[in-house]
Each structure stands twice: as C-alpha cells, then as structure tokens.
C-alpha positions as CSV (number, residue, x, y, z in Angstrom):
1,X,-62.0,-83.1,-28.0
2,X,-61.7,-79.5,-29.0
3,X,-58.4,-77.3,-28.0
4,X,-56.7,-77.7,-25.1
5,X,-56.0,-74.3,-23.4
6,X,-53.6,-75.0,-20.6
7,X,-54.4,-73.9,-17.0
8,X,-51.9,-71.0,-15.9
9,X,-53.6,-70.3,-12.0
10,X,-56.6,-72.1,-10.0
11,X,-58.2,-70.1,-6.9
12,X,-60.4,-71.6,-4.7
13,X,-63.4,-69.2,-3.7
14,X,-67.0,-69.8,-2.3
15,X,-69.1,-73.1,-2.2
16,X,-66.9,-75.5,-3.8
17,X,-66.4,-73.0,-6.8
18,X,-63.1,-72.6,-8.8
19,X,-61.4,-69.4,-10.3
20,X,-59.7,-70.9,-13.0
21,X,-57.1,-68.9,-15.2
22,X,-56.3,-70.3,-19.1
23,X,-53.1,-69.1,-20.9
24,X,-54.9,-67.4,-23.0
25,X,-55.7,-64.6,-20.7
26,X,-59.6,-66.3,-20.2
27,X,-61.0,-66.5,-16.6
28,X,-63.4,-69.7,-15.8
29,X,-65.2,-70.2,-12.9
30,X,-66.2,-74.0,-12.1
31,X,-69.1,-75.0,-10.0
32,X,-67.5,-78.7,-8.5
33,X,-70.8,-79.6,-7.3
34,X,-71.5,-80.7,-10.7
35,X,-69.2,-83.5,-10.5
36,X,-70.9,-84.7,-7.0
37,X,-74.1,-86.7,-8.2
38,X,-71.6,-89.0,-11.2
39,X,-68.4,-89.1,-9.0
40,X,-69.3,-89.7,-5.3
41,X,-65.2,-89.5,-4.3
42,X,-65.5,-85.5,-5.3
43,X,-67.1,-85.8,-1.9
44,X,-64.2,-85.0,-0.6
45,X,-64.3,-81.1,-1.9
46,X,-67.3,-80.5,0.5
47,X,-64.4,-80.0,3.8
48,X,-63.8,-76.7,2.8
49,X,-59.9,-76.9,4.2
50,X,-59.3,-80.0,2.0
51,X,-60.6,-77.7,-0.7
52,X,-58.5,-75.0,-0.6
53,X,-55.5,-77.2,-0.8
54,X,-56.2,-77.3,-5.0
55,X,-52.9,-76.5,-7.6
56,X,-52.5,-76.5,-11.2
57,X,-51.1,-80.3,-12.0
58,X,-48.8,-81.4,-14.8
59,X,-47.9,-78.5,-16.6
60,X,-51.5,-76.8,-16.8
61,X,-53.4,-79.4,-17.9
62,X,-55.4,-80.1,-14.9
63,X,-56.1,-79.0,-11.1
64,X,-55.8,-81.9,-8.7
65,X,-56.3,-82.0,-4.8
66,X,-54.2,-85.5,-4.3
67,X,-53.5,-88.7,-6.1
68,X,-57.1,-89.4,-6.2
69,X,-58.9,-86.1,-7.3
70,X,-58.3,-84.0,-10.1
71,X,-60.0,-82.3,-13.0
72,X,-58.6,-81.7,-16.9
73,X,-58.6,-78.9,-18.1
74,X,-60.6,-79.5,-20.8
75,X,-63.6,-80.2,-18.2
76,X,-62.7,-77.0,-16.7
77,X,-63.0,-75.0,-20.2
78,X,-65.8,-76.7,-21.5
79,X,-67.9,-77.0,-18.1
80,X,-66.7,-73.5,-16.6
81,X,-68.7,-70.1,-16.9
82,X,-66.6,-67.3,-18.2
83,X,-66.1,-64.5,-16.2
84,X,-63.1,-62.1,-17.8
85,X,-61.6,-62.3,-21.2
C-alpha cells in the first residue's frame, strides 16, 4: 500500500460517480460502477436517492453509505481520475 491521503469532502454527482476531495488539495472523481461486477451488494448505489446519501467516514479514511457499504480511501486515490490539483 502506498500513502494514504485522507478524504477531506465526497460529492455525489452523475451516474453513480463521486467527487472526491483529498487533503492535499487533489480532486478525484470515482466511477462506482467499477465495483459492480466483483461486489454485487454495491448494487445498492444504482437508487440514485440511496446514493446521494454518501459522507466521509472515520476521520477521512473512507466514504460509506451504511454499515454495509463503504470505500477506503486508498481505493478512491488509486482507482479515481484526477480532475483538479
């Protein structure tokens, strides 16, 4: 595992994507359909109300839906296309 860049702001915006914001200023956005054909329960994301209900969990290091979903933030740095440094 490389470094771990906490999550600082998570914004839900079109087809299951995320706006992700990093401490260190960087901006992600994270395609969630990606985790669909390994981890059926991200099924869940596809009702778009449940999927505007995402936060930044445990102190930045992930963004989580409930007690089931949630996604690290090294996923999220690694897997995520950067859009603003």
């Amino acid at each position: 595992m490389g470094l771990s860049i906490r999550i600082t702001d998570v914004t839900p915006i079109k087809n299951m994507t995320l706006l992700v914001t990093f401490e260190n200023g960087v901006v992600k956005e994270y395609d969630t359909k990606q985790l669909l054909p390994q981890f059926p329960y991200y099924n869940k994301l596809k009702d778009e109300n449940f999927f505007k209900l995402v936060k930044v969990e445990c102190g930045g290091c992930a963004v989580g839906w409930d007690d089931d979903i949630d996604i690290s933030e090294v996923e999220l740095w690694e897997g995520g296309i950067t859009v603003s440094v």
